[in-house]
C-alpha positions as CSV (number, residue, x, y, z in Angstrom):
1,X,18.4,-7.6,5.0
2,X,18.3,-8.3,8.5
3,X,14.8,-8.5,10.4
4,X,13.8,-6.5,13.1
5,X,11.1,-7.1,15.5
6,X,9.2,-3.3,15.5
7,X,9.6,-0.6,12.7
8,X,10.7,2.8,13.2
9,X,7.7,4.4,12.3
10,X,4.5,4.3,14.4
11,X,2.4,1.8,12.3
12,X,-1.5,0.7,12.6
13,X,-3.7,-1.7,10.6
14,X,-7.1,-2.6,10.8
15,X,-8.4,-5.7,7.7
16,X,-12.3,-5.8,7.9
17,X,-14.7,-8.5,5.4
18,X,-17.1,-5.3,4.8
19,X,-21.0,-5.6,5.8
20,X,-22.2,-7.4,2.6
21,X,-21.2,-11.2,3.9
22,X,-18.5,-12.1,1.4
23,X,-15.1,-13.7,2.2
24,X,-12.3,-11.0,3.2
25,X,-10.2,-11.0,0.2
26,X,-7.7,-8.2,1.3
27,X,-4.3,-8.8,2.5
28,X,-1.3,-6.9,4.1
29,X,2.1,-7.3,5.6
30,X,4.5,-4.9,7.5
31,X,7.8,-5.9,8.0
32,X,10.6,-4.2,10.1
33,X,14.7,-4.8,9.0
34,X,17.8,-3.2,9.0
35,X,19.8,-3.0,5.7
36,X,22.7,-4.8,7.0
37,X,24.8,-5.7,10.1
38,X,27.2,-3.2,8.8
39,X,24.4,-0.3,7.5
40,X,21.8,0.3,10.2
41,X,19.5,2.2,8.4
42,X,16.0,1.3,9.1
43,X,13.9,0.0,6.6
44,X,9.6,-0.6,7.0
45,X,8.1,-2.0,3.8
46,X,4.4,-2.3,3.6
47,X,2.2,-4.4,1.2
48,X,-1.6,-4.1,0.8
49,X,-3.5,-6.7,-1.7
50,X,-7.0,-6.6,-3.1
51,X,-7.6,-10.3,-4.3
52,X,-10.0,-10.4,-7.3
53,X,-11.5,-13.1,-9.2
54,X,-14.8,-14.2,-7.2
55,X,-15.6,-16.9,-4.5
56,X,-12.1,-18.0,-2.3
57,X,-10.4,-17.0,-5.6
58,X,-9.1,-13.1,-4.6
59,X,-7.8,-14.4,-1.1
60,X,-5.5,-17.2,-2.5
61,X,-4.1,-14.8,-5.0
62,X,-3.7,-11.8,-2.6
63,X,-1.6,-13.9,0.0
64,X,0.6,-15.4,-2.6
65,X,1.2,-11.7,-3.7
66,X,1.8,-10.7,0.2
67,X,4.0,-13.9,0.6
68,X,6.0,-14.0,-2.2
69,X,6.9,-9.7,-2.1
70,X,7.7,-9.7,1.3
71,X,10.2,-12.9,1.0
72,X,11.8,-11.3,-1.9
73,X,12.3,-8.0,-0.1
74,X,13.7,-10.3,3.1
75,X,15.9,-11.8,1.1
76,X,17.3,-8.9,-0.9
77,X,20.8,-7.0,-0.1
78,X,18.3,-3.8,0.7
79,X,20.0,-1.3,-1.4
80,X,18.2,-0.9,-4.6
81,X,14.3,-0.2,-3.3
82,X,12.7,0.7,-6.8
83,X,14.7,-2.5,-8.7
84,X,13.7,-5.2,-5.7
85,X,10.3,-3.7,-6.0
86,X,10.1,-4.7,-9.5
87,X,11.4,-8.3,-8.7
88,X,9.4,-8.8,-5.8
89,X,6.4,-7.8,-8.7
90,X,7.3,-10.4,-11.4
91,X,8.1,-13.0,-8.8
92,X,4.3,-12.3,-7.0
93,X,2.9,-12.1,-10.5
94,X,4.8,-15.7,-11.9
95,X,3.5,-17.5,-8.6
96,X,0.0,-16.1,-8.9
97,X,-0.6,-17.3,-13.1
98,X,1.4,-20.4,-11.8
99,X,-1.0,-21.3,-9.3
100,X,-4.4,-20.4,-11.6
101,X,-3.2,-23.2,-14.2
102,X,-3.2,-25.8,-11.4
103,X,-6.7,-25.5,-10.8
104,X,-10.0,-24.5,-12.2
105,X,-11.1,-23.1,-9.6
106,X,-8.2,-20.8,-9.7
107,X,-8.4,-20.1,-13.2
108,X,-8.5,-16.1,-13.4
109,X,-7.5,-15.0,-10.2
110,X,-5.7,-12.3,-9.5
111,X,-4.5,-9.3,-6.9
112,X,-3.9,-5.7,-6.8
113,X,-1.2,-4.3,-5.0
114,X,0.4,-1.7,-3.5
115,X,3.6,-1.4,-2.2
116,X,5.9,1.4,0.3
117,X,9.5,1.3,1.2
118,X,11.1,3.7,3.7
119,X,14.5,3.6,3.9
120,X,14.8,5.5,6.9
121,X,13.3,9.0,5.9
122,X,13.3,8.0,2.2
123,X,10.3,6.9,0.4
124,X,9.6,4.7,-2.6
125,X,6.5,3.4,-3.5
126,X,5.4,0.4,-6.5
127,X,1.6,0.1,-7.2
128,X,-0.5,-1.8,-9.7
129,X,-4.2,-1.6,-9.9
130,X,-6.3,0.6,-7.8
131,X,-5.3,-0.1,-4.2
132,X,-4.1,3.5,-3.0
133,X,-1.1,5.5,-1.3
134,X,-2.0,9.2,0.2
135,X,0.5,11.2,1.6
136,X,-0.9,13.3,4.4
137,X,1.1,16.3,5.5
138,X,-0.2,18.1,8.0
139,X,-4.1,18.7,6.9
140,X,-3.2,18.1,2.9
141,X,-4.2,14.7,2.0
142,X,-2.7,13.6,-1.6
143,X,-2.5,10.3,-3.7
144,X,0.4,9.8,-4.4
145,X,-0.3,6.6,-7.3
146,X,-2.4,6.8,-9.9
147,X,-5.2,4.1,-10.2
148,X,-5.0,1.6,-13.4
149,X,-8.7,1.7,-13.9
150,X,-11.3,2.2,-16.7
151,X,-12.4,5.0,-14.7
152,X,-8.7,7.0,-14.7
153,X,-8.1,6.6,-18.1
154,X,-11.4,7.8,-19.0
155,X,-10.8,11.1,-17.0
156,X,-7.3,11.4,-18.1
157,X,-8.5,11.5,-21.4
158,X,-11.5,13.7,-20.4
159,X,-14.6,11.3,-22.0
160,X,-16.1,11.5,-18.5
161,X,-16.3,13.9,-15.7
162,X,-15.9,13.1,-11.8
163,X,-18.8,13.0,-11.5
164,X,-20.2,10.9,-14.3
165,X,-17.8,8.8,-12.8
166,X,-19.8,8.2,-9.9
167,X,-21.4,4.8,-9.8
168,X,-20.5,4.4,-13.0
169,X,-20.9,0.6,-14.4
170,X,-17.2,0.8,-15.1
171,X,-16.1,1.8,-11.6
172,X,-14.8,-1.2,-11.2
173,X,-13.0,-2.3,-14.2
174,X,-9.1,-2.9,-13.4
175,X,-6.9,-2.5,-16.3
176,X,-3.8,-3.9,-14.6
177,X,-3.8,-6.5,-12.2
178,X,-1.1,-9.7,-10.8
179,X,-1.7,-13.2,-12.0
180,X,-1.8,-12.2,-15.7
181,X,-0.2,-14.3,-18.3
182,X,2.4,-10.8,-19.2
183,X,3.9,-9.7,-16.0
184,X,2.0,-5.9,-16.3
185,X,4.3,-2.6,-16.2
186,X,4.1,-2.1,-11.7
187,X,3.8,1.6,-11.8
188,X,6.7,3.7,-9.8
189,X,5.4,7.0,-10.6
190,X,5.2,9.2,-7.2
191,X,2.9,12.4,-8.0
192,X,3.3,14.8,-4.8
193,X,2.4,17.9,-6.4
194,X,0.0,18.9,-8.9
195,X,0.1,18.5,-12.6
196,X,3.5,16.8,-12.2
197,X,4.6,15.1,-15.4
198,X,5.7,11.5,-15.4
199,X,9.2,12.3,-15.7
200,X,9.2,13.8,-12.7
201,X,6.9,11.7,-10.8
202,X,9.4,8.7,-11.5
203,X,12.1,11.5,-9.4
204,X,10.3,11.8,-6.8
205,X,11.2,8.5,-5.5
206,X,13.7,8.3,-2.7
207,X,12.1,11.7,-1.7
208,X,12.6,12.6,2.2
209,X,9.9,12.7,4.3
210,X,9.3,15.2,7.3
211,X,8.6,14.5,11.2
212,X,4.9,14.0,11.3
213,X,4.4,13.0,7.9
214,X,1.7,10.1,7.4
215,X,1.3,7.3,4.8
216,X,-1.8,5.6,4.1
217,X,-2.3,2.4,2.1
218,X,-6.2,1.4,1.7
219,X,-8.1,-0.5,-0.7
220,X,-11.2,0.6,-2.6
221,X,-13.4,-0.4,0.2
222,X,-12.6,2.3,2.2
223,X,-12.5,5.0,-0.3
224,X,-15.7,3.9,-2.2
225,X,-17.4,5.2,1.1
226,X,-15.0,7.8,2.6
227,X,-13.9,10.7,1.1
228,X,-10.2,12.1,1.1
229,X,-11.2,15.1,3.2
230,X,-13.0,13.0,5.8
231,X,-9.6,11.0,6.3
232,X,-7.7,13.8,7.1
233,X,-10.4,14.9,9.6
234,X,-10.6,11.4,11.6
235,X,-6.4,11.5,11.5
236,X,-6.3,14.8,13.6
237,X,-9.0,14.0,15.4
238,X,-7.0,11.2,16.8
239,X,-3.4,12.6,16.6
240,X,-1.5,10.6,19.0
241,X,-3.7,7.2,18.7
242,X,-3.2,6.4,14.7
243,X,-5.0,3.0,15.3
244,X,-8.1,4.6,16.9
245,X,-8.1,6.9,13.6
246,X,-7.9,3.3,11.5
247,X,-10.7,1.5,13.5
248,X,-13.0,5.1,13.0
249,X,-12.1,5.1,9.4
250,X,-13.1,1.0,9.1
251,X,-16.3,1.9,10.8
252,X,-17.7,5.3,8.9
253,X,-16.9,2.5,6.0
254,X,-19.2,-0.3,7.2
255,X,-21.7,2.4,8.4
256,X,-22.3,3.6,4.9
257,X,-22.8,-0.1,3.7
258,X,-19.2,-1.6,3.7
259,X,-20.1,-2.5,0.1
260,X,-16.2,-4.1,-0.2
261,X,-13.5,-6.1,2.3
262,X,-11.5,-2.8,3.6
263,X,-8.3,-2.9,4.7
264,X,-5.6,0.5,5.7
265,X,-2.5,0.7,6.9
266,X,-1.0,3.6,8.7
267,X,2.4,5.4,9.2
268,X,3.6,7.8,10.7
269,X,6.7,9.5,11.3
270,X,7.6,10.8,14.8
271,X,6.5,14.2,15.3
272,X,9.0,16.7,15.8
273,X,8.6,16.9,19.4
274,X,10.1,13.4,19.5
275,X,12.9,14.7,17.7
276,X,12.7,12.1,14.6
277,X,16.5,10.8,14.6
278,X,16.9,10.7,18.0
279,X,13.5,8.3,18.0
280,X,15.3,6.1,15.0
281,X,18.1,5.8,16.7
282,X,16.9,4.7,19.8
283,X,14.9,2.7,18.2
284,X,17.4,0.8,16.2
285,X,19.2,0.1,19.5
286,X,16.3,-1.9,20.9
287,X,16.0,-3.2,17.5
288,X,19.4,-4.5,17.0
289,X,19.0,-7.4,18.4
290,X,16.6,-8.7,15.6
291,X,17.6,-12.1,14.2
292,X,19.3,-12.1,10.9
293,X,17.5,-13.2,7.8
């Protein structure tokens, strides 16, 4: 793909260490291209990374997921999103178990991650672990990936309740994770609707999204102390300033003990005031003159 220098979606970030004093073992990457100098089509990719494995450990694993996904999608042709996905995965996953045997005090690191694609109007998402991607439509909030925890699988199969699940001991017990020794299944199940089976979650990908439609990537640290509802709120409060909505969110966070390094992304479409393909396409003629990759 070719690399552009700004996306066509309206994009802000925040990455905060949390109040607790330990390192910041988050990482994220956005990164603007084109599909090819004969396809236009705008393409934003996001990556967020949850580094786990204790002291320096989680931050050397989560930027050799960042590092290795991203230069995998770079270099890709740009027209397969769910089966580069899955490369970028096994490739982020190789380098990560590579890098643990080298050292000791790498031995059992590893990374979450979470991963969107939008291929002009056309999602696709890749997620292992319990970093998180919510659709927000309007005022509906909705994750759209399903969190590979101790904690889901006991709900799903109904031997605890919400709200059993609530501090539990388990809460943070991640059942999927890169860096292990068997590259583990990255989940491309999109649930946008309730009670959807997995069938047609795996359909949903490539679905189009609407002018004024939002993504949001976090990790845990955020939604350990915010709830879903109180997302939504701070978005709308700040409708036109998306990264004053991401610093409130960081803060509400750290103000009810930042127990966890917290990192978001946000994106949003145009809304349809803008009028959303006349805003791509002016974009991608400012954009165009992006170096190739």
């Amino acid at each position: 793909m070719i690399r552009l220098t700004s996306s066509h979606l309206l994009v802000a970030s925040q990455t905060h260490p949390g109040m607790t004093g330990k390192n910041n073992e988050d990482r994220y990457a956005v990164q603007s291209f084109r599909v090819s100098s004969s396809n236009n089509t705008p393409v934003t990719v996001s990556v967020v990374c949850d580094g786990i494995g204790g002291h320096r450990m989680g931050e050397v694993a989560a930027e050799l997921a960042v590092e290795k996904i991203m230069s995998t999608v770079a270099n890709s042709f740009g027209d397969r999103p769910l089966k580069t996905m899955l490369l970028a995965i096994r490739e982020a996953n190789e380098a990560i178990y590579l890098q643990a045997q080298q050292s000791e005090d790498h031995k059992g690191m590893g990374a979450t991650v979470a991963m969107v694609w939008l291929e002009g109007q056309r999602l696709y998402t890749t997620s292992i672990g319990d970093t998180r991607i919510y659709l927000i439509r309007d005022h509906a909030i909705r994750q759209i990936n399903i969190d590979h925890t101790w904690i889901q699988e006991a709900l799903d199969k109904g031997t605890i309740t919400k709200e059993q699940a609530v501090n539990h001991p388990n809460a943070h017990v991640i059942r999927r994770y890169l860096g292990a020794p068997v590259v583990p299944q990255a989940d491309q199940r999109m649930f946008l609707r309730k009670e959807e089976e997995d069938p047609q979650a795996l359909a949903n990908q490539g679905v189009i999204l609407s002018p004024g439609d939002r993504l949001l990537l976090c990790t845990d640290g955020l939604t350990e102390h915010v709830e879903d509802r109180e997302i939504v709120e701070i978005i709308h409060q700040f409708p036109d300033d998306g990264q004053k909505a991401v610093n409130t969110m960081v803060k509400l966070a750290c103000d009810r003990g930042g127990r966890d390094n917290i990192t978001i992304v946000l994106m949003q479409f145009p809304p349809r005031a803008l009028g959303l393909w006349g805003w791509i396409s002016n974009k991608i003629e400012r954009l165009n003159g992006g170096d190739d990759d």
